[in-house]
VMD Tcl script that draws the C-alpha trace (Angstrom):
set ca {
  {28.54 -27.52 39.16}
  {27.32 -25.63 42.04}
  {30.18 -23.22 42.41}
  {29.58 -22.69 38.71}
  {25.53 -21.78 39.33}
  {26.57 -19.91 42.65}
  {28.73 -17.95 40.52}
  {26.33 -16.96 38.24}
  {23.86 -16.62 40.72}
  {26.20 -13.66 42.32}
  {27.07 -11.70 38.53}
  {23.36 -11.99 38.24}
  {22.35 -10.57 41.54}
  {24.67 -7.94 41.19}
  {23.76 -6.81 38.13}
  {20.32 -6.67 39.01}
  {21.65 -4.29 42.41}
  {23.51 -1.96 40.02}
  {20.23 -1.72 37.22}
  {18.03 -0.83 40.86}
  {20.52 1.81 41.66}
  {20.73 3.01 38.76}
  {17.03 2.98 38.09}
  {16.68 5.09 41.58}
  {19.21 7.74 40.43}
  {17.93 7.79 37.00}
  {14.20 8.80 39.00}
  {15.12 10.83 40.91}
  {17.26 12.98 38.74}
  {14.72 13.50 36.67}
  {12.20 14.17 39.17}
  {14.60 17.18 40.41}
  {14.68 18.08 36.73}
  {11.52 19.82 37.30}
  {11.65 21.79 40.72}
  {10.03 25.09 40.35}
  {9.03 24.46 36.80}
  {5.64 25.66 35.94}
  {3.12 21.96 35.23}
  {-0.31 20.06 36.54}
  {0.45 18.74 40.58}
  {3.51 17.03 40.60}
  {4.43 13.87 42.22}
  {7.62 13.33 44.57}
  {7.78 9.74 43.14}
  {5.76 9.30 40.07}
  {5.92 12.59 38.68}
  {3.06 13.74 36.42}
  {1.78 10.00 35.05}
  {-1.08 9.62 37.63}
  {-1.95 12.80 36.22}
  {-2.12 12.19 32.44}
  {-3.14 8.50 33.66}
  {-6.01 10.77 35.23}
  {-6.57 12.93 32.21}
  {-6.30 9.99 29.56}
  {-9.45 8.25 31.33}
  {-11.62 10.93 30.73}
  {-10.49 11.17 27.06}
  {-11.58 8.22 24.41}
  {-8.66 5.82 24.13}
  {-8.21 7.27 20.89}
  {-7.80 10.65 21.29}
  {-5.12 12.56 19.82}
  {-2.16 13.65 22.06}
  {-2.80 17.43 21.22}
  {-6.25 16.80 22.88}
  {-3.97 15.52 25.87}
  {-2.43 18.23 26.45}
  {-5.36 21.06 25.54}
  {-7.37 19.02 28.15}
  {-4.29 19.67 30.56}
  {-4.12 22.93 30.02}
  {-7.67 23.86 30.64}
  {-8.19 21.38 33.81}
  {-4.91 22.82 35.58}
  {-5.55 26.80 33.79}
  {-1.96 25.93 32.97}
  {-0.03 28.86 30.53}
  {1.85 30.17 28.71}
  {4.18 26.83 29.19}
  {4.48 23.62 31.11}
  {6.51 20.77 31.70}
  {5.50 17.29 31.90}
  {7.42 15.13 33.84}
  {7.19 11.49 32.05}
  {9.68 9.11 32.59}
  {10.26 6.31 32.53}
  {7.20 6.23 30.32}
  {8.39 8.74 28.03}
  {10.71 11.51 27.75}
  {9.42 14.33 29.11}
  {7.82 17.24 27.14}
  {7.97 21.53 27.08}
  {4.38 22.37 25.99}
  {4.34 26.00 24.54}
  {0.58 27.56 24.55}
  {1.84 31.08 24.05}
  {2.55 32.43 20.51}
  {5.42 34.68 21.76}
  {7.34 31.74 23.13}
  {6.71 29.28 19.83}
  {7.74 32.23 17.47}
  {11.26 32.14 20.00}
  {11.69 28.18 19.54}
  {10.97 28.46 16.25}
  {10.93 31.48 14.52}
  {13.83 33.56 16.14}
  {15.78 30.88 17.84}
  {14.88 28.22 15.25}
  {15.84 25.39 17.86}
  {16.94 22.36 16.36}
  {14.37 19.86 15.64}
  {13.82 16.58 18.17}
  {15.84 13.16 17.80}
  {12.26 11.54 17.83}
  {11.96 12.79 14.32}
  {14.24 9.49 13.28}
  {10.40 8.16 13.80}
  {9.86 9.49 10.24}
  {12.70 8.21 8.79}
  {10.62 4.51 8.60}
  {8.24 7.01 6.11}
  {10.13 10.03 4.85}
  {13.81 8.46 4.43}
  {16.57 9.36 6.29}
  {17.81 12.21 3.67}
  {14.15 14.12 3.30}
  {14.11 17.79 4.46}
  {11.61 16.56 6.80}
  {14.44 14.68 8.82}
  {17.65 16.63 7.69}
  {19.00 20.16 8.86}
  {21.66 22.22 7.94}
  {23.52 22.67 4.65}
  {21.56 19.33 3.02}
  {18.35 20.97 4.24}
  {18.85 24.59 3.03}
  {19.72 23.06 -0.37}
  {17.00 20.78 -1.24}
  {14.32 23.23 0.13}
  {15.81 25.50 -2.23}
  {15.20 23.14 -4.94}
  {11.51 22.34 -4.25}
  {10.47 26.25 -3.41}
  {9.76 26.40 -7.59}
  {7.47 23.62 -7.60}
  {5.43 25.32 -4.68}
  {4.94 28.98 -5.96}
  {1.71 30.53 -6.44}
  {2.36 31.13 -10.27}
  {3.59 27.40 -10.60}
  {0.17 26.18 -8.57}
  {-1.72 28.17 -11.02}
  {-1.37 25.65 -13.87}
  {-1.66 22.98 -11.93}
  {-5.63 24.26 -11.22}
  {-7.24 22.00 -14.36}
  {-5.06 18.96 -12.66}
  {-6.80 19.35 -8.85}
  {-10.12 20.01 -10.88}
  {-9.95 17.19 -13.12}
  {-9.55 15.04 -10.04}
  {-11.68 16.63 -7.52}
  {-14.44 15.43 -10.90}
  {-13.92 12.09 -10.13}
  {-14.23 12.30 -6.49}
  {-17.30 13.95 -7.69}
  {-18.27 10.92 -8.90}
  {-18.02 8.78 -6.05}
  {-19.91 11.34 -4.36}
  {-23.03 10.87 -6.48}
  {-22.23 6.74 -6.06}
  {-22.91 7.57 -2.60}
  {-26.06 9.60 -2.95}
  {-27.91 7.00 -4.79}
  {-27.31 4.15 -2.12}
  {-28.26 6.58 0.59}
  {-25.78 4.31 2.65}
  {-23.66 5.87 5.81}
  {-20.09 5.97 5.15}
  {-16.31 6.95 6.15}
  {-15.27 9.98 4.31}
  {-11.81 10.18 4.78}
  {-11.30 7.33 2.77}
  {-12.19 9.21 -0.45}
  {-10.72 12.65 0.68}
  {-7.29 10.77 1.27}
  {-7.42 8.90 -2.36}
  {-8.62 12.36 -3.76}
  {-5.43 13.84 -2.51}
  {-3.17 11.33 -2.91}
  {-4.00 11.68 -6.88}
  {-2.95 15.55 -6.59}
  {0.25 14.55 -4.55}
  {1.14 11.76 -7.17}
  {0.99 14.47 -9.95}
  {3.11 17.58 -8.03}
  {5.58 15.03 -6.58}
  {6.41 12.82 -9.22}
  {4.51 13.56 -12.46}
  {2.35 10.64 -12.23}
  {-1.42 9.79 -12.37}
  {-2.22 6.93 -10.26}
  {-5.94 7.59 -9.99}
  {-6.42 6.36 -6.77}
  {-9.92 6.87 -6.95}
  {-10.52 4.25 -9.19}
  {-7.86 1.85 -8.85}
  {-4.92 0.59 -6.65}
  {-1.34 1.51 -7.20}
  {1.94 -0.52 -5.52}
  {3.89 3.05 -4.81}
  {0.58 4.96 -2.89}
  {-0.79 0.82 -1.38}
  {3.31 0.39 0.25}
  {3.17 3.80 1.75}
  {-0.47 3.69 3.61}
  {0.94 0.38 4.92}
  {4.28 1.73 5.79}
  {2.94 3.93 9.39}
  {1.61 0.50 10.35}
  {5.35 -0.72 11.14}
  {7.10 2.69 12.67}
  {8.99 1.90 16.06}
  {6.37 3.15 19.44}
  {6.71 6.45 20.62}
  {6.54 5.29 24.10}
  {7.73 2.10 26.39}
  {6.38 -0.52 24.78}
  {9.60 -2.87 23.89}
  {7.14 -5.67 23.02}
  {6.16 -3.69 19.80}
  {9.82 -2.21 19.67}
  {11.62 -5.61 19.54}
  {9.14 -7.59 17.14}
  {10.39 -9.54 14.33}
  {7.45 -9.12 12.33}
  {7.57 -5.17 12.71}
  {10.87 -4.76 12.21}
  {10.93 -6.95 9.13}
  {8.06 -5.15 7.48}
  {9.31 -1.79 8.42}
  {12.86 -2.24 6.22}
  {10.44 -4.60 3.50}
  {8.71 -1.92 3.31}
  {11.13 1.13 2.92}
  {13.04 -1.02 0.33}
  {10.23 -1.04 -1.74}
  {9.13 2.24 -1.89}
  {13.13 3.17 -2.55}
  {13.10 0.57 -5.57}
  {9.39 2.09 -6.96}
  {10.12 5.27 -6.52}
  {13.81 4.98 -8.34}
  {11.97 3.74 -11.38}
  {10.12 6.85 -11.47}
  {13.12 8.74 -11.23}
  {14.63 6.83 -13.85}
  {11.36 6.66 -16.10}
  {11.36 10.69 -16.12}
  {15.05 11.31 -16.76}
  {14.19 9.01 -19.83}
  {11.52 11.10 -20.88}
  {13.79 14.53 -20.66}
  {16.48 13.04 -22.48}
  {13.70 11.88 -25.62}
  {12.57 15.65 -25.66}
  {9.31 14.63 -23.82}
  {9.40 17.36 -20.95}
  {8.70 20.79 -21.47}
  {10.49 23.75 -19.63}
  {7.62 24.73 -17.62}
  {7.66 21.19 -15.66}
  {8.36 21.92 -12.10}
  {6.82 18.48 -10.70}
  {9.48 17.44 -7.77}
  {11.04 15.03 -9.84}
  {11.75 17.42 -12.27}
  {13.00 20.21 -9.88}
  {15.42 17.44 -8.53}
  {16.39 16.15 -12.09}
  {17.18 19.78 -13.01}
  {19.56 20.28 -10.29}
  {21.12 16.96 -11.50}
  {21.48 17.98 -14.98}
  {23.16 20.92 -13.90}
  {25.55 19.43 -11.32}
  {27.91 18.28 -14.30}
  {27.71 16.05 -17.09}
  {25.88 12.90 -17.11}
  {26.61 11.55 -20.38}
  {24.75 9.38 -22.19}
  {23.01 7.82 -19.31}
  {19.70 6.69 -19.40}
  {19.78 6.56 -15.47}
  {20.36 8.66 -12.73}
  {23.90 7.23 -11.93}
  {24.52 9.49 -8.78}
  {23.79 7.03 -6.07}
  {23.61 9.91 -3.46}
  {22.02 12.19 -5.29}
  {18.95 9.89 -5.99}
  {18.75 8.33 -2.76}
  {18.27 12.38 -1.70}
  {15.50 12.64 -4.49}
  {13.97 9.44 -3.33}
  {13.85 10.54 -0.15}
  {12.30 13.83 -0.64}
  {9.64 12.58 -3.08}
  {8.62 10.39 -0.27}
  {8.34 13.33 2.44}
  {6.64 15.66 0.26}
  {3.90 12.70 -0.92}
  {3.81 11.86 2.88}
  {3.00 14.87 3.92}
  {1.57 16.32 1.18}
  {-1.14 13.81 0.77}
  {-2.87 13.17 4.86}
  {-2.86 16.58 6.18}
  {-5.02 18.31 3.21}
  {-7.00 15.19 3.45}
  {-8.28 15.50 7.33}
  {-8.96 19.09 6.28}
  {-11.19 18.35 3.66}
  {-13.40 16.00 6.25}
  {-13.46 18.51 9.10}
  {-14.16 21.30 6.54}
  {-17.28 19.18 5.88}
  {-18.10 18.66 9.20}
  {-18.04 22.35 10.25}
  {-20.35 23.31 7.71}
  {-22.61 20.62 8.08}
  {-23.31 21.81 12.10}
  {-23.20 25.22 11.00}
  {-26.21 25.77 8.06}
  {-25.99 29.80 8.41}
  {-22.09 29.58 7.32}
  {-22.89 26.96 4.78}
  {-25.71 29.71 3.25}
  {-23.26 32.21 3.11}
  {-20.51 30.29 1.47}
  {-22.60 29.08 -0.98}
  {-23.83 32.77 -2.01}
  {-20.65 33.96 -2.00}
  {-19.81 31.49 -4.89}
  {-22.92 32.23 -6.69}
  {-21.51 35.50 -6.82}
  {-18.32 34.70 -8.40}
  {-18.20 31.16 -9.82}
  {-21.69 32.06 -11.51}
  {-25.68 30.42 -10.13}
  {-24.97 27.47 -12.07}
  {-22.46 24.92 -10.51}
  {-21.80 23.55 -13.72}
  {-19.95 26.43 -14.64}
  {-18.27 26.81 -12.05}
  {-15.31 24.37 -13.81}
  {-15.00 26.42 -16.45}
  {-14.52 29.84 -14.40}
  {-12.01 28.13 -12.05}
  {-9.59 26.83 -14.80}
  {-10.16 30.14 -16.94}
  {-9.01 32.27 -13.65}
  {-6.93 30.38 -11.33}
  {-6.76 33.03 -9.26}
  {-10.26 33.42 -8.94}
  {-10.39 31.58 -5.74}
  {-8.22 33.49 -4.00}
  {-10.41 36.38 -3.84}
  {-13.29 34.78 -2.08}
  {-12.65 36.10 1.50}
  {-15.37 34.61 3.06}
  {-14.13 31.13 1.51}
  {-10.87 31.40 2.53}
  {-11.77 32.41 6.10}
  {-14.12 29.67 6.60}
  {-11.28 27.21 5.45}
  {-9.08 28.92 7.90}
  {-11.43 28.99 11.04}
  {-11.49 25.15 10.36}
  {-7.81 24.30 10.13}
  {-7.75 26.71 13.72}
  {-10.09 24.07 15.30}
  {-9.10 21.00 13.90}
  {-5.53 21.42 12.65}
  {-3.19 18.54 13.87}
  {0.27 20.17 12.76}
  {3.38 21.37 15.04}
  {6.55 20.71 15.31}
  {8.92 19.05 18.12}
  {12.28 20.91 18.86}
  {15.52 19.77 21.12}
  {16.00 21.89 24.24}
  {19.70 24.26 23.88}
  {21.96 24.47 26.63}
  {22.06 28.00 27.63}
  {18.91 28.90 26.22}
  {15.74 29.87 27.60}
  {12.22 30.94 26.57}
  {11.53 34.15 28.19}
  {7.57 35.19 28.41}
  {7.79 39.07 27.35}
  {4.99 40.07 29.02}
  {6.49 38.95 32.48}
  {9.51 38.58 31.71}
  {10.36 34.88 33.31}
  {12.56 32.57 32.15}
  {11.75 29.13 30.91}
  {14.44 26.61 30.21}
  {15.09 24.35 27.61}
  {17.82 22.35 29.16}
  {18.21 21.37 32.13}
  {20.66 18.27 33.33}
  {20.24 17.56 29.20}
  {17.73 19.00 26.80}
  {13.83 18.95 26.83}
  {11.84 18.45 23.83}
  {9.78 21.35 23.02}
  {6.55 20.75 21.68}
  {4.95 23.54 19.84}
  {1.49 22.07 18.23}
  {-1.31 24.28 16.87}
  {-3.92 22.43 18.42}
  {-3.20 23.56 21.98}
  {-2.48 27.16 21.04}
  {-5.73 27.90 18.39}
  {-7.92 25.75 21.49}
  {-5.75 28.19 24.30}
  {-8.44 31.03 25.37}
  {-5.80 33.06 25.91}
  {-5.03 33.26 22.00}
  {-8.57 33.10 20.93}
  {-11.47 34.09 22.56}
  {-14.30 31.46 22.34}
  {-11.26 28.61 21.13}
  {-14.31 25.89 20.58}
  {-16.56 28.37 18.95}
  {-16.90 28.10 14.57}
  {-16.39 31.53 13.98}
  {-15.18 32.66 10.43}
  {-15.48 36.28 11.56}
  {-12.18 36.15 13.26}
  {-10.39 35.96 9.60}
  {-12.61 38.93 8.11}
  {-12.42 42.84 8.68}
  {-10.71 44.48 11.45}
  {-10.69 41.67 13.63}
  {-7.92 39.73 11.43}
  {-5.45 42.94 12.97}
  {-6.66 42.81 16.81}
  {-5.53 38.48 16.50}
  {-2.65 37.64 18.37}
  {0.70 37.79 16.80}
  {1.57 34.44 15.86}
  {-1.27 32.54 17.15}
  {-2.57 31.30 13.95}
  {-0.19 28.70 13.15}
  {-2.27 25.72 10.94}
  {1.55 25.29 8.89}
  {3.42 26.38 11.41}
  {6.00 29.31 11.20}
  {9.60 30.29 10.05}
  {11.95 28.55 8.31}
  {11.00 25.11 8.68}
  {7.52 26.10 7.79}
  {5.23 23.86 5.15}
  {6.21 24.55 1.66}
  {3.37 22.67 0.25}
  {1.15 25.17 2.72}
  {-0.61 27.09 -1.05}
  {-1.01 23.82 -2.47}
  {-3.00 22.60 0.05}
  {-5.51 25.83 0.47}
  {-5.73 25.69 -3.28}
  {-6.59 21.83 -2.75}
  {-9.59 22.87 -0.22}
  {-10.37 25.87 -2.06}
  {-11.27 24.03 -5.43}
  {-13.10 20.86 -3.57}
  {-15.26 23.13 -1.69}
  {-16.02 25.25 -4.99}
  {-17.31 22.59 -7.11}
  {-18.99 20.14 -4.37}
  {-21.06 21.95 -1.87}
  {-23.65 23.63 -3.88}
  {-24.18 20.02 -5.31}
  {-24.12 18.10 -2.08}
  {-24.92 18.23 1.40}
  {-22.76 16.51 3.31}
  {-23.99 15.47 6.86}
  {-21.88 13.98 9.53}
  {-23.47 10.48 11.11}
  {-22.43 9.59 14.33}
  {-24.45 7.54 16.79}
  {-25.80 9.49 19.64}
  {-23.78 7.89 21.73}
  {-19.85 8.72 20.32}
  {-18.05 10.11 22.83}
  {-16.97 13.75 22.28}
  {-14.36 15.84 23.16}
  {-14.60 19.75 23.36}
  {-18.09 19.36 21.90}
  {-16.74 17.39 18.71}
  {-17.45 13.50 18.22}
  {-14.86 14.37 15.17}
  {-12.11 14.75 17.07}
  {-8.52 14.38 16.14}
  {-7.06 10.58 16.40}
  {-3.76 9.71 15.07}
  {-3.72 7.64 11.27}
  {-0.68 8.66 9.69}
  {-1.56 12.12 10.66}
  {-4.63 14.19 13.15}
  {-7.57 13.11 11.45}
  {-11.35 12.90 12.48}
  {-13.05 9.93 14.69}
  {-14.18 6.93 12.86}
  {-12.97 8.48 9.65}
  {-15.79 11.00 9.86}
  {-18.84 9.10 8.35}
  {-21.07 10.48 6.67}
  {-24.33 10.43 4.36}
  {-24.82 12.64 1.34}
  {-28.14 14.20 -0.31}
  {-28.30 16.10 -3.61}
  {-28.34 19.94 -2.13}
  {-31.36 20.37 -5.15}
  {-33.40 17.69 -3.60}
  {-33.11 18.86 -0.11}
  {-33.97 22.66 -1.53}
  {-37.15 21.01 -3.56}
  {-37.89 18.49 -0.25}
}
mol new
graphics top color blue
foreach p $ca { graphics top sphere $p radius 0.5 }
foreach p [lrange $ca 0 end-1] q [lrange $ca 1 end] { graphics top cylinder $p $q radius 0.2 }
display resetview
């Protein structure tokens, strides 16, 4: 018995020698990886985590990463790039703050995007054009372009108003309690009811009721693997089991959608002019060859790729123009002189009345559109608060080169880094914009839209892989703003003593996407009865 112990005694203590070696050369391999690379004070040993451990405690443990690394980049006047040497935290990251480099990665070069966005699979599917490249991406974005054009999004404008009536509603629920509550809440079920329609033809109404489909996917974040080392989290039964629960389900629901609409075409209940994404996708199927007399979509590939997509676009689609809505609230709430001015301009086109302004919107679509000062207020406040980017995989070979100095910045080095370019560093970066923390609609009006830095403004980020549901979502903020902030005023509540960062108790923390502190709450007044008051 004891040779048999002393035995495994030795395989065990041998092992263990080989993981410490291993672990040492692992170190300090990567710790080389960064010699001479621009970055905050780097360690010999520990490499840049007593620095973010540094930066991170002067942050609330909330904070978004993009305030991370905006922080990082002001405390260590760090530009136009820097590395961040992570492991064995986390892999280490390329932070681009110059628009010049983050057109290269991803306009020019178009670097392939990150391994870690397999992350989204758990929410998007594994065959969504959020997660795929190549071929099956060029194909399927093809596909879905018609259901995103600006003459398409015209028809859907009684839809979005019809909807943004019954948020409406809650609105005025609100105003007669007087109580203090979290808006984002109500801007997410607000556009979740516009996502349900453009994505798969359906009305869930949200507002007013729960739904199994739009209930499985606000759970679903809840259960994606960590980003970091944490193999507690990684390795738990419980996650792991509602993670593939969950993705099941929303396959199953969101197949009897698919299966409910190809009904409908094949009773002569769809029109022609239907470009939902279920019936984009359905078209392409119908004309792939001939499906018979099929009440089903038989294709098992071809439906697990509509599936799929249906769940990145409502995904996406649905958070993002949510968040926006809240901050666009916020900003106008601290700044009354920009909230006067908005409001005349739509007395000057939508009519004095609010009540009409309905009416005008779904008469001319368009009408919108031709507000400048509206559309550069909504832009000024996706430049502060946007929480977009995109994270792309180094290429051997390949290297950012600053044109303005001409230095080279790799992307690879002993393996790929992940390059990281997010809008919320470069819009905050003074080098892009002067005054970064400053509300300033003025930079989207007049001559000073051509003095702005090429490729600076990046709120949907740029090139190919840009967002196709990028109109959809201004026309979203456009309409909500149009018929809600002559009735209301919306004022931000937080205690006096929320923390803040750059100036903002809203700042960005992570729900399923960047969204405001505490959900942004908020009370809300009749905009008559404060005028008469």
């Amino acid at each position: 018995m004891s040779t048999i112990l002393y035995s495994w005694m030795k395989t065990v203590l041998a092992l263990g020698t080989a993981t410490c070696f291993w672990f040492l050369f692992k170190l300090l391999r990567e710790r080389r990886r960064f010699a001479g690379l621009p970055g905050p004070p780097h360690h010999w040993l520990y490499g840049h985590l007593p620095i973010i451990k540094k930066i991170k405690e002067k942050l609330p443990s909330d904070a978004h990463i993009n305030l991370l690394h905006a922080t990082l980049a002001r405390e260590y006047n760090l530009g136009p790039i820097y590395y961040l040497d992570l492991w064995p935290s986390f892999d280490p990251m390329v932070i681009v703050l110059d628009p010049a480099l983050a057109a290269q990665a991803t306009q020019l070069k178009n670097l392939p995007k990150h391994p870690m966005y397999r992350l989204m699979e758990y929410t998007v599917g594994t065959q969504s054009i959020i997660t795929t490249t190549g071929q099956q991406w060029r194909f399927w974005r093809k596909v879905f372009d018609p259901g995103f054009s600006s003459t398409h999004l015209a028809t859907l404008t009684p839809m979005v108003v019809e909807r943004v009536q019954v948020f409406i509603k809650k609105l005025e629920a609100h105003v007669e309690t007087g109580d203090v509550f979290p808006l984002l809440p109500l801007t997410k079920s607000l556009t979740i009811d516009v996502i349900g329609r453009v994505t798969m033809a359906s009305d869930f109404n949200t507002q007013q009721q729960s739904n199994e489909i739009v209930d499985a996917f606000l759970l679903m974040p809840k259960y994606i693997p960590p980003m970091g080392f944490d193999p507690i989290r990684l390795l738990s039964p419980t996650r792991i089991w509602n993670a593939r629960h969950y993705q099941r389900k929303l396959d199953r629901l969101i197949g009897e959608v698919v299966d409910q609409r190809f009904r409908e075409r094949r009773a002569g209940k769809v029109g022609p002019s239907e470009k939902s994404l279920v019936h984009l996708a359905l078209d392409t199927y119908e004309q792939m060859g001939d499906t018979g007399d099929a009440n089903l979509v038989t294709d098992p590939v071809f439906k697990r790729n509509a599936i799929h997509n249906i769940r990145g676009f409502f995904f996406a689609g649905h958070a993002t123009t949510a968040a926006s809505l809240c901050y666009l609230y916020y900003v106008l709430y601290r700044n009354p002189d920009v909230m006067l001015r908005l409001r005349q301009e739509h007395d000057e086109y939508l009519g004095v009345n609010p009540d009409d302004a309905s009416a005008r919107i779904q008469a001319e679509p368009t009408l919108l559109k031709r507000m400048p000062y509206t559309t550069a207020v909504i832009k000024e406040s996706l430049r502060l608060f946007v929480g977009a980017g995109t994270m792309r995989n180094g290429v051997k070979g390949f290297s950012l080169v600053d044109p303005s100095t001409n230095t080279a910045y790799p992307t690879y080095r002993d393996g790929p880094f992940p390059i990281l370019v997010r809008a919320f560093p470069i819009h905050r970066n003074p080098a892009n914009f002067a005054d970064p923390d400053l509300f300033d609609p003025e930079r989207f009006l007049g001559a000073r839209v051509t003095t702005m830095t090429k490729d600076a403004y990046r709120p949907f980020e740029k090139g190919s892989r840009d967002c196709p549901g990028q109109e959809l979502s201004m026309m979203e903020m456009r309409v909500t703003l149009a018929l809600t902030i002559r009735i209301f005023n919306i004022e931000a509540v937080y205690p006096k003593d929320s923390p803040e960062v750059m100036g903002d108790p809203a700042y960005n923390v992570m729900y399923s996407s960047a969204g405001p502190a505490a959900s942004l709450p908020v009370r809300i007044k009749l905009a008559k009865r404060e005028e008469e008051g």
